[in-house]
N, C-alpha and C positions, 0 to 999 in steps of 0.2 A: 447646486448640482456638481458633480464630480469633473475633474477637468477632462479625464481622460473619454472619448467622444468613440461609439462603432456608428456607422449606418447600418439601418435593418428596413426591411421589406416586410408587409405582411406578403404570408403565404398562403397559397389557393391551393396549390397543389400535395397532395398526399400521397400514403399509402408507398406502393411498390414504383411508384412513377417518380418518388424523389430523387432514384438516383439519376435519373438525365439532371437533375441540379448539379451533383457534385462532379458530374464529367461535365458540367460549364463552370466550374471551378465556382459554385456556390454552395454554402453549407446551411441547412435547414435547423430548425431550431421551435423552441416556445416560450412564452414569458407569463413566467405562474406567480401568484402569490396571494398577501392575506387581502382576504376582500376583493379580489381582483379576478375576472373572469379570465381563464388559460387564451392567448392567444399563437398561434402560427408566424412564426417568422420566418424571415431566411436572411442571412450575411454574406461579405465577401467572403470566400473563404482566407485568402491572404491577410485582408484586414484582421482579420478574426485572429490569424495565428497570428501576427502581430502585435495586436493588441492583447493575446493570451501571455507571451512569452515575457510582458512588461508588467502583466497587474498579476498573473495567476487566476488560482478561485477566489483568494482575499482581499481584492482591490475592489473597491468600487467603482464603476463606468456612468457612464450615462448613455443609452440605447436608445436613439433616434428612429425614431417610426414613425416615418410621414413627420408631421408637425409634432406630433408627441417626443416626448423626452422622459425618460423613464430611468433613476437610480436602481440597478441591477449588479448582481454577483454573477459570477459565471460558477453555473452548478450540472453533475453532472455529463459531462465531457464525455464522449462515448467515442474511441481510437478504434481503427480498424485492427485487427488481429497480427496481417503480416507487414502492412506497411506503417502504422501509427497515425495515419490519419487520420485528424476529425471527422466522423459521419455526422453527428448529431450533438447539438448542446441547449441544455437547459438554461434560460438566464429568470432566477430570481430577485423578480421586484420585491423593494425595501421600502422601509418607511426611515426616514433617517434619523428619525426620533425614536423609534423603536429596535434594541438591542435585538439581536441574529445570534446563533449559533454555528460556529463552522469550523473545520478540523483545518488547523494551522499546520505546515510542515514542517519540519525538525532538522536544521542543518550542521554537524558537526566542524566546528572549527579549532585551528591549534595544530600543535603536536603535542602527545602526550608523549613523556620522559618514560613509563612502561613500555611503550613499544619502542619508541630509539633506544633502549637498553634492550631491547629484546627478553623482556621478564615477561611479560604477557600481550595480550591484545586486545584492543577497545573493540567490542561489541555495541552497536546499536541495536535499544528495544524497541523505542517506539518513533516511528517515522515521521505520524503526525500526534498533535493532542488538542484536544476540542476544549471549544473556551465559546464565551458568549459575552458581547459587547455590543455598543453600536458599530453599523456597518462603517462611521468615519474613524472607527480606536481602534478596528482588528490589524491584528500586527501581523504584517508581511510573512512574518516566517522566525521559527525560534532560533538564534544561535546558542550551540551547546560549546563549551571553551574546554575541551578536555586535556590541557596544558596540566590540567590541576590531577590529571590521574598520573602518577607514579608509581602506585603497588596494585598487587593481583587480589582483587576481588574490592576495591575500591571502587565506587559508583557515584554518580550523577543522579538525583532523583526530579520530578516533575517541580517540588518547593524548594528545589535549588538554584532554579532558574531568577535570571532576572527581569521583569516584566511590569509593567505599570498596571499594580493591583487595584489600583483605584478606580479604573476603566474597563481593564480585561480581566473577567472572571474564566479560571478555570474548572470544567467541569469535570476533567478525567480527576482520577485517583492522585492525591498528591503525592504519595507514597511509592508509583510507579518509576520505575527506574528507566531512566532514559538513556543512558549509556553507561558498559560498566567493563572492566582490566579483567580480561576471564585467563585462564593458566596457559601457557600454549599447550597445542594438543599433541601427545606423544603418538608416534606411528607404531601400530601392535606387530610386532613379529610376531607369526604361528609356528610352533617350533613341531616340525613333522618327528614322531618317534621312529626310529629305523627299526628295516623290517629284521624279521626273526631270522637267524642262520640258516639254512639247512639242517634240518632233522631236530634244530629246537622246539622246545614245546612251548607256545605261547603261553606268556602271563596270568597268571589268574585272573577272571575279571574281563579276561579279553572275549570279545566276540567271536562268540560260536552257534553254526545253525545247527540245531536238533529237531528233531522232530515235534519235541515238546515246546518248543523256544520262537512257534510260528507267528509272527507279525497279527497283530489284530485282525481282524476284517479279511485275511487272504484265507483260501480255504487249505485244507492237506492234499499231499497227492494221495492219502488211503481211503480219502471220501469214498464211499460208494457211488457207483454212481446210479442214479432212480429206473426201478422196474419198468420196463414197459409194457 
């Protein structure tokens, strides 16, 4: 079993009455997986972020429920809007003999020599990229070394990483560019044309309302207007 340890509760209570849980500083949750009937939990919530900030989604725990003890991923996270708090979290049970799929996150490390020269800027594509291993191989999180980019339109792709192929499979596109020296962006000046002198005649070409020259869909002012 995983060394890392949450306590959990089952939970009785649902629906709309979860929230008196999390104003008693508890956070509500469930534990789904293969072959295993969904059950209702609840955690501390402190433990919970605790224990989230040290494993992530890709750590494995072990989820104490009563006497049970259950290997579990932490899946789907559900943060409140304006304060970021956990409302709700899924934890899926593993079998630890059976590989899992889960989007790992992408952390850029280094300084690249493009941007301390100021030739361009590193751009990141992609934040996370999905791979499938057993849940004791998946790896923490990618580090990207962008030390190595120096010129503008130079990249980083997904098979440039380095990663233990022998365990972690990945399933994104190899060919995805993971971080890349894009141009810096120039700021567009709109260069207003000054207006006509006095008693000049405007340009050819320049806008003029005629009568023949009425915007689509508006009507004339010579319409008739309908008999009554």
């Amino acid at each position: 079993m995983p060394k890392t340890i949450l306590k959990a509760e089952k939970r009785t209570i649902e629906g709309r009455k979860v929230k008196n849980l999390r104003k008693e500083g508890t956070l509500p949750g469930n534990v789904y997986g293969k072959k295993i009937k969904s059950q209702a939990v609840q955690v501390n919530l402190k433990d919970f972020e605790k224990t989230y900030k040290e494993i992530g989604e890709t750590g494995l725990l072990t989820l104490s429920v009563g006497s049970e003890e259950r290997p579990v991923l932490i899946h789907n996270l559900q943060l409140n809007p304006i304060s970021d708090e956990p409302v709700h979290v899924d934890f899926l049970q593993v079998d630890l003999k059976e590989k899992v799929e889960a989007d790992i996150p992408v952390e850029l490390i280094g300084e690249s020599p493009a941007e301390k020269q100021a030739v361009g800027t590193v751009v990141q594509y992609l934040n996370e990229i999905k791979v499938e291993a057993l849940p004791t191989d998946l790896p923490e999180k990618f580090e990207v070394d962008v030390s190595v980019l120096a010129e503008v339109d130079q990249s980083i792709m997904i098979k440039d990483l380095k990663y233990d192929k022998a365990k972690v499979e990945v399933k994104t596109n190899p060919d995805e560019i993971v971080a890349k020296v894009e141009p810096p962006q120039k700021e567009e000046v709109l260069e207003v044309p000054p207006a006509p002198a006095e008693g000049e005649v405007p340009a050819e070409g320049a806008a003029e309302t005629t009568g023949e020259e009425q915007p689509s869909g508006e009507e004339t002012e010579n319409k008739e207007e309908p008999q009554k």
